[in-house]
C-alpha positions as CSV (number, residue, x, y, z in Angstrom):
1,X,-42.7,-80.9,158.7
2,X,-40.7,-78.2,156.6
3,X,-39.7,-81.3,154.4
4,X,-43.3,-82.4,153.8
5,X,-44.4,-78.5,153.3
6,X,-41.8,-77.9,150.6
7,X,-43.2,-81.2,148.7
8,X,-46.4,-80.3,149.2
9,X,-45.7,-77.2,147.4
10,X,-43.5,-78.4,144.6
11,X,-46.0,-80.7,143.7
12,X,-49.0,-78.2,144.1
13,X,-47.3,-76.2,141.7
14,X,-46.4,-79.0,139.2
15,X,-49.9,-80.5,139.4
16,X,-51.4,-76.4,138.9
17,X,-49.1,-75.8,135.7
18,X,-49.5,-78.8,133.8
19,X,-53.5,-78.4,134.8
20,X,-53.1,-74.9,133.0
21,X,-51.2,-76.5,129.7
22,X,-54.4,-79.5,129.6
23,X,-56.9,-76.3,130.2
24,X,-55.2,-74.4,127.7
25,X,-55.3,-77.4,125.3
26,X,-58.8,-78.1,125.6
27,X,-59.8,-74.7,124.5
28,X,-58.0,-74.4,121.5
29,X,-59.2,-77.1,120.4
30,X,-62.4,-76.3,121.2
31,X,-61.8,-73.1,120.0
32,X,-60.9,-75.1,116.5
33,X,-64.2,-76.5,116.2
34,X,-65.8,-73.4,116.5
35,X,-63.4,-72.0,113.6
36,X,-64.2,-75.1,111.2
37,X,-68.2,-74.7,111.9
38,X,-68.2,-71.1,110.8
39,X,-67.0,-69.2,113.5
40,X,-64.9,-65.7,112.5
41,X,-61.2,-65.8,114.4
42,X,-61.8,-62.2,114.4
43,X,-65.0,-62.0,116.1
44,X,-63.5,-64.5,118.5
45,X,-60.8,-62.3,119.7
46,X,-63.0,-59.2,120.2
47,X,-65.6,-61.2,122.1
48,X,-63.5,-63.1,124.1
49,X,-61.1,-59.8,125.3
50,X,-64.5,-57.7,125.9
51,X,-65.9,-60.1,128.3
52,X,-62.4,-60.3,130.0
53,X,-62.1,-56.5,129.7
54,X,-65.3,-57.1,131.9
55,X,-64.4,-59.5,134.5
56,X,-61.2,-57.5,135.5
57,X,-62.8,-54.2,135.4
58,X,-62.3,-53.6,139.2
59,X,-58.7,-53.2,138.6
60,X,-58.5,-50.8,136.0
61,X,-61.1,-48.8,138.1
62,X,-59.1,-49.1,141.2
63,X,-56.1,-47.6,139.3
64,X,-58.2,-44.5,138.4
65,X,-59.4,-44.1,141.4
66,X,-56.0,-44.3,143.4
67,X,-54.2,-42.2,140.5
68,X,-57.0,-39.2,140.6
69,X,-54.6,-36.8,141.2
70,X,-51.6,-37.4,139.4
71,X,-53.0,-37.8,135.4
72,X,-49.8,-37.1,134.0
73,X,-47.7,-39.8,135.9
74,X,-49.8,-42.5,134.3
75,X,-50.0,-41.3,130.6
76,X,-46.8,-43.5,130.1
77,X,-48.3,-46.3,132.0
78,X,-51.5,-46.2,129.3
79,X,-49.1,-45.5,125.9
80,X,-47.6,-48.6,127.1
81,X,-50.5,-50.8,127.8
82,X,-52.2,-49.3,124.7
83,X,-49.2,-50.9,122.9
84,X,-49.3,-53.8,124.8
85,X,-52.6,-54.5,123.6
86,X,-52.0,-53.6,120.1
87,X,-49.2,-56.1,119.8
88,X,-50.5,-58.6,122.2
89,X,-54.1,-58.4,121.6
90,X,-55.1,-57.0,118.0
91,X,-51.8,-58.3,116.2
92,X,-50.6,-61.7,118.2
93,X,-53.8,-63.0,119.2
94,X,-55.3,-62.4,115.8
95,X,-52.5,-63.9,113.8
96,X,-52.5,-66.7,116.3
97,X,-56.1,-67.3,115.7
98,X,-56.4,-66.9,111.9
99,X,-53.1,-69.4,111.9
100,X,-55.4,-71.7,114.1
101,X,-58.5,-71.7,111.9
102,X,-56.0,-72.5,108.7
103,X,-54.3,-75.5,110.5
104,X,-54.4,-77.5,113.9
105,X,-53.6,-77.6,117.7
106,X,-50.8,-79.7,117.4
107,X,-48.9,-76.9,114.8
108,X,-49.9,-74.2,116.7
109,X,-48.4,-75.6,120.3
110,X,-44.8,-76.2,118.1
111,X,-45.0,-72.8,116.7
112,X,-46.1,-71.5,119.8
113,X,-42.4,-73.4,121.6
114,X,-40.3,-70.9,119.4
115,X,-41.3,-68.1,121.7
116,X,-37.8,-68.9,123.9
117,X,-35.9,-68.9,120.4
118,X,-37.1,-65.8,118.9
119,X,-36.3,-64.2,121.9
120,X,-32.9,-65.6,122.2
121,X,-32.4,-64.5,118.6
122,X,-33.8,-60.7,119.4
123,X,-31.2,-60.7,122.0
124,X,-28.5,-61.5,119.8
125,X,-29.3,-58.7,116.9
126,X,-30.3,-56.0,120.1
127,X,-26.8,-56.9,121.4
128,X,-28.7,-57.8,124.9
129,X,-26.7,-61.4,124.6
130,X,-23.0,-61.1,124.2
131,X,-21.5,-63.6,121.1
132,X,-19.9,-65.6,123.9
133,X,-18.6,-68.8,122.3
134,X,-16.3,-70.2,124.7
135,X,-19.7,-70.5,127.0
136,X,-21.6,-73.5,127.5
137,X,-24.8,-72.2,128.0
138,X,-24.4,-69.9,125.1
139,X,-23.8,-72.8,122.7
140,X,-27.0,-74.1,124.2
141,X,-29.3,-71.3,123.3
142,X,-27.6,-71.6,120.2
143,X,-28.0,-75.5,119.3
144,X,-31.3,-75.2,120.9
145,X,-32.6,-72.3,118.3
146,X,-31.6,-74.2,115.3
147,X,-33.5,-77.4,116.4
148,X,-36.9,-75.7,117.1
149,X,-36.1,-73.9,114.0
150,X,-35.8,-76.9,112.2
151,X,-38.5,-78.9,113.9
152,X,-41.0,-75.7,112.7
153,X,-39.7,-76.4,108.7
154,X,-40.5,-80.1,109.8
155,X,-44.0,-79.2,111.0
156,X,-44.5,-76.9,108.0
157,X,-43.1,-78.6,105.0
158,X,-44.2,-82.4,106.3
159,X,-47.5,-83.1,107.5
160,X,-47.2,-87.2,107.2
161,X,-50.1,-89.2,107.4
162,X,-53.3,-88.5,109.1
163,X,-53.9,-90.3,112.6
164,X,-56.9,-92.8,112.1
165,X,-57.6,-95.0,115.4
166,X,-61.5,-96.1,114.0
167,X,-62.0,-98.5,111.2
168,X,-65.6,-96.7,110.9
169,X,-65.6,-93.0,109.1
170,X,-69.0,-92.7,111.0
171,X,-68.2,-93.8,114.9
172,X,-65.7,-90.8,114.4
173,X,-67.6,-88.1,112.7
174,X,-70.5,-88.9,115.1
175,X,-68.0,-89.3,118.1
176,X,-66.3,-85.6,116.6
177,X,-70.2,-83.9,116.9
178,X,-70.8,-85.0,120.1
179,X,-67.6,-84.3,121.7
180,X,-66.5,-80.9,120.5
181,X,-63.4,-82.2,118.2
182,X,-61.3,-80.4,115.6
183,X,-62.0,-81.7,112.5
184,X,-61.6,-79.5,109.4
185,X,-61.3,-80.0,106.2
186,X,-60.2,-76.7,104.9
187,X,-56.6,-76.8,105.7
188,X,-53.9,-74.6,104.5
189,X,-50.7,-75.9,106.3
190,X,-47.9,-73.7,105.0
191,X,-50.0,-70.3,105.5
192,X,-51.4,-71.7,109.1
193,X,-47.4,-71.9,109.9
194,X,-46.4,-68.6,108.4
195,X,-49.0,-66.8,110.8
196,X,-48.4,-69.0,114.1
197,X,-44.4,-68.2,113.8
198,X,-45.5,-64.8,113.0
199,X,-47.8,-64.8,116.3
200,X,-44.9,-66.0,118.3
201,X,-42.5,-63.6,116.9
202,X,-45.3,-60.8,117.6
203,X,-45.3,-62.0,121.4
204,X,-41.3,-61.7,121.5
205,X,-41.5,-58.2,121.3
206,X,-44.7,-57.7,123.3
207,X,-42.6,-59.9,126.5
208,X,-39.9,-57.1,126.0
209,X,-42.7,-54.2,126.2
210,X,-44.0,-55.6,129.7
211,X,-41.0,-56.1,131.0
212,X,-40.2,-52.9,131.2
213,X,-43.9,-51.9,132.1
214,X,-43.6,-54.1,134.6
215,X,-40.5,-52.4,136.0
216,X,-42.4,-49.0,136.0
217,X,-45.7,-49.9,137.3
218,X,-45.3,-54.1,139.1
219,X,-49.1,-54.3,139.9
220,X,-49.5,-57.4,137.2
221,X,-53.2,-57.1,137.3
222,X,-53.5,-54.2,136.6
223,X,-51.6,-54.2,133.7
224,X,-53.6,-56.8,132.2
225,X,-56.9,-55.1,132.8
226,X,-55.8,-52.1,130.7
227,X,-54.1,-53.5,128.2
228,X,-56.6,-56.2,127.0
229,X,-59.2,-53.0,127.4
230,X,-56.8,-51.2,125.0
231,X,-56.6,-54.3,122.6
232,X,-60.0,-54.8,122.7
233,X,-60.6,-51.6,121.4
234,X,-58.3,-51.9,119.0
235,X,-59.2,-55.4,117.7
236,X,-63.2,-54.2,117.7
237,X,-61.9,-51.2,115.4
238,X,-59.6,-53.7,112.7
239,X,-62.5,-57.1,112.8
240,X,-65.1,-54.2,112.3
241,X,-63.4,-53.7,108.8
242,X,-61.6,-57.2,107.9
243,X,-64.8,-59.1,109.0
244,X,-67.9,-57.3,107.3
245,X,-70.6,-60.2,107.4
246,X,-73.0,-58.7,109.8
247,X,-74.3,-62.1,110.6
248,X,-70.5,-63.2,111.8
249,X,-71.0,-61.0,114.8
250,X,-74.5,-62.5,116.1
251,X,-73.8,-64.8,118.7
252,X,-76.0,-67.7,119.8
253,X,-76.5,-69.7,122.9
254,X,-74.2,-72.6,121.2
255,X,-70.7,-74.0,121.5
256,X,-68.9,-70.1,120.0
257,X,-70.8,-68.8,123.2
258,X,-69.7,-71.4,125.6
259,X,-66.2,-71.5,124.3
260,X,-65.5,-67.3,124.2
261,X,-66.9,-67.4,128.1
262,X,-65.0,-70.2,129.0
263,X,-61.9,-68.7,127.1
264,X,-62.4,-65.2,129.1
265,X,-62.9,-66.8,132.5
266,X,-59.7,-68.7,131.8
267,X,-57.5,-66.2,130.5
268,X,-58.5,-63.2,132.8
269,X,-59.1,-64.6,136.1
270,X,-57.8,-68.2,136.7
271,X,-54.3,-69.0,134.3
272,X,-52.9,-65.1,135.2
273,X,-53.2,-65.8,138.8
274,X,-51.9,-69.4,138.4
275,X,-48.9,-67.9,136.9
276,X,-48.6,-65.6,139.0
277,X,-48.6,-67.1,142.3
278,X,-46.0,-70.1,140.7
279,X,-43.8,-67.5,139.6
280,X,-43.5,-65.4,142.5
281,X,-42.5,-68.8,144.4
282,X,-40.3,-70.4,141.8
283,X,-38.8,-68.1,139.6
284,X,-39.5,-66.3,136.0
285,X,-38.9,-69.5,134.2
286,X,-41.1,-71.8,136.0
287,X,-43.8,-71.2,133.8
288,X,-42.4,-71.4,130.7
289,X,-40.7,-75.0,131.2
290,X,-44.3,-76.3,130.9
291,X,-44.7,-75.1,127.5
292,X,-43.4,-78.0,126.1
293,X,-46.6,-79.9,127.6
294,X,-48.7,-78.6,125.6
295,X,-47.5,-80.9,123.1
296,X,-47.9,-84.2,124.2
297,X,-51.5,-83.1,125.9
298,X,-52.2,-82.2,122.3
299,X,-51.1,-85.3,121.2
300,X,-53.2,-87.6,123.6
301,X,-56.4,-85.6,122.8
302,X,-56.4,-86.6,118.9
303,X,-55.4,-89.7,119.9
304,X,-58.1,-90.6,122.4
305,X,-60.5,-88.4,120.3
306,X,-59.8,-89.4,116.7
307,X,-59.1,-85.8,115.3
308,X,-58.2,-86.4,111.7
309,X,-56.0,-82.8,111.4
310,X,-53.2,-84.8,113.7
311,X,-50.6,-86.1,111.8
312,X,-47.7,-88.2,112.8
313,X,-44.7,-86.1,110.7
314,X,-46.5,-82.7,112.6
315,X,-46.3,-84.4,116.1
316,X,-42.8,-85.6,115.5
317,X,-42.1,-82.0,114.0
318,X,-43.4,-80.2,117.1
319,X,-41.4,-82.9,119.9
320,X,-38.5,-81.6,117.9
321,X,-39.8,-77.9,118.6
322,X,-40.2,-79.1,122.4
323,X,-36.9,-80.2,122.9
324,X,-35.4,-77.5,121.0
325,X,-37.5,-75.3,123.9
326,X,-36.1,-77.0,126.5
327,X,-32.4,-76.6,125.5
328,X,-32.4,-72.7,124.8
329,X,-34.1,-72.9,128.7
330,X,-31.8,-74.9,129.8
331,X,-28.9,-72.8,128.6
332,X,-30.7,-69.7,130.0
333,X,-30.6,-71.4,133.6
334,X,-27.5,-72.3,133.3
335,X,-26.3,-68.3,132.3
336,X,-28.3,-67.2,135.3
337,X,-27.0,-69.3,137.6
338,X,-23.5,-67.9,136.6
339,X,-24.9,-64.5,136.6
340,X,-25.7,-64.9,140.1
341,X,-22.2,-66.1,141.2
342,X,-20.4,-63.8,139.4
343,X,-22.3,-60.2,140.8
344,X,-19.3,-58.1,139.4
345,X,-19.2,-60.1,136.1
346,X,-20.0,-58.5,132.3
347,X,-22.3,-60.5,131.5
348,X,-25.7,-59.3,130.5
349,X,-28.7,-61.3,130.7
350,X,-31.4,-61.8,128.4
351,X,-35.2,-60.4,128.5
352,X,-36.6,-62.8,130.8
353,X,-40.1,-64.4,130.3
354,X,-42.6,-62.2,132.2
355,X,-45.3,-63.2,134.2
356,X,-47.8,-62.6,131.8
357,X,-46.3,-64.7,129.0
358,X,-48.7,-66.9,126.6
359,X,-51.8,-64.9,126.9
360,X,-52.9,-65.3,123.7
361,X,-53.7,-68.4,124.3
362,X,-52.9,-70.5,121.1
């Protein structure tokens, strides 16, 4: 009965995360159409992050409520999620977005695989990660950030030809209207890359900033209540002067309404607690092994949908990314499992992955 139980939950919690990497998926891409009909990336991300600001608004009440009395205790708490949301909201999702609406899915779930690299590479130049050579694991991280690296040049420099499944141009644009596909013409490869591996870099340094806040304050929900709050506020200030089309900001009952609800509902209430529930069971790097997924989920849907931005060189670049991914994590497990056995040891180990990682969606 224990047996069965354990299965039970392993696969529960398979099944959930992969579901969240398909979910996750499906709204960028949709979220790509949107961008290619018109649709401002800016006035996405304020619209989006207000109606989550919404949804989760019992728990930034319930904090004010329990903290009455003691104000000057939680100023630290709201510097940091003010800068949380700053980096995580105004500057990551935005770069993330505008990256998006220059290029495809399929670029933005490689770029978005060199999250585990950049972070290995911020522990190196913080002196967080000891230059340990003689370590397997170490040379792991290592090997594995220099192949994502290179698979992102890949994606970036080499495109390759476009998928085409349909002999008829017209069976596909018709079949892209009716079903919500990516297909945009206005493609600018090279800067789409620049500001996805920009966005990931962002995200780096906003893991490192709720780790700690974390540490202070370990009520998760709470934290993410106030700080898309802050970058919501802070993302309505900066679109109000990058995006000044007055028209860009009226919103009809179409697909850009449809997609910014189904985007908040995701992101706010269902994917956080997903997470967070996996995590608490399996460990901080259970989430981030399925990444990687998003790629070959990517990967089915412009094949099964005929998206023409999916190329085969981007696809090969980003499974080179994914693997890449996999070998910095695997190194990682392998340092914490030493960690562990050695509780009197030097060793220091890296940031981990928090809880909240990838809420920016892309």
């Amino acid at each position: 009965m224990e047996m069965r139980r354990v299965m039970v939950g392993e696969g529960l919690s398979c099944f959930l995360m992969v579901l969240m990497e398909g979910c996750t998926i499906g709204l960028t891409i949709m979220a790509s159409t949107t961008m290619s009909r018109g649709m401002s990336p800016y006035v996405f991300v304020v619209y989006s992050n207000a109606l989550s600001s919404i949804f989760l608004l019992p728990h930034s009440l319930t904090l004010f409520i329990s903290q009455r009395e003691s104000w000057r205790s939680m100023t630290s708490l709201l510097m940091r999620c003010f800068f949380l949301g700053l980096i995580g909201v105004t500057v990551a999702q935005n770069l993330a977005y505008v990256g998006l609406s220059y290029s495809s899915p399929i670029l933005a779930c490689g770029m978005g695989n060199l999250i585990p690299s950049f972070t290995f590479i911020i522990s190196i130049l913080s002196r967080k990660a000891k230059n340990e050579w003689s370590s397997s694991s170490f040379r792991a991280k290592v090997a594995g950030t220099l192949i994502s690296i290179m698979g992102a040049v890949s994606i970036t420099l080499y495109k390759g030809p476009v998928i085409k499944y349909s002999p008829s141009h017209q069976l596909q644009l018709h079949l892209s209207t009716k079903l919500f596909l990516f297909s945009s013409s206005h493609e600018n490869w090279i800067l789409g890359a620049i500001l996805l591996a920009a966005a990931s870099f962002t995200i780096c340094s906003w893991n490192i900033i709720q780790v700690k806040t974390l540490e202070a304050y370990p009520e998760p929900m709470t934290i993410v209540s106030l700080y898309i709050l802050f970058g919501t506020i802070s993302s309505a200030v900066y679109s109000v002067f990058v995006e000044r089309n007055i028209s860009a900001w009226i919103l009809k009952p179409n697909m850009e309404l449809l997609v910014i609800i189904l985007t908040a509902i995701f992101s706010s209430i269902i994917r956080t607690r997903v997470q967070k529930w996996c995590m608490r069971g399996k460990g901080p790097l259970y989430v981030p092994m399925f990444k990687p997924m998003g790629i070959p989920i990517a990967t089915m849907c412009g094949c099964l949908f005929f998206a023409y931005s999916f190329h085969y060189g981007s696809i090969m670049g980003a499974f080179v990314v994914g693997l890449g991914t996999y070998t910095v994590m695997w190194g990682q497990i392998t340092e914490d499992d030493v960690y562990k056995k050695n509780e009197n040891g030097s060793m220091v180990p890296d940031e981990k992955t928090p809880l909240l990682q990838g809420d920016s969606q892309v």
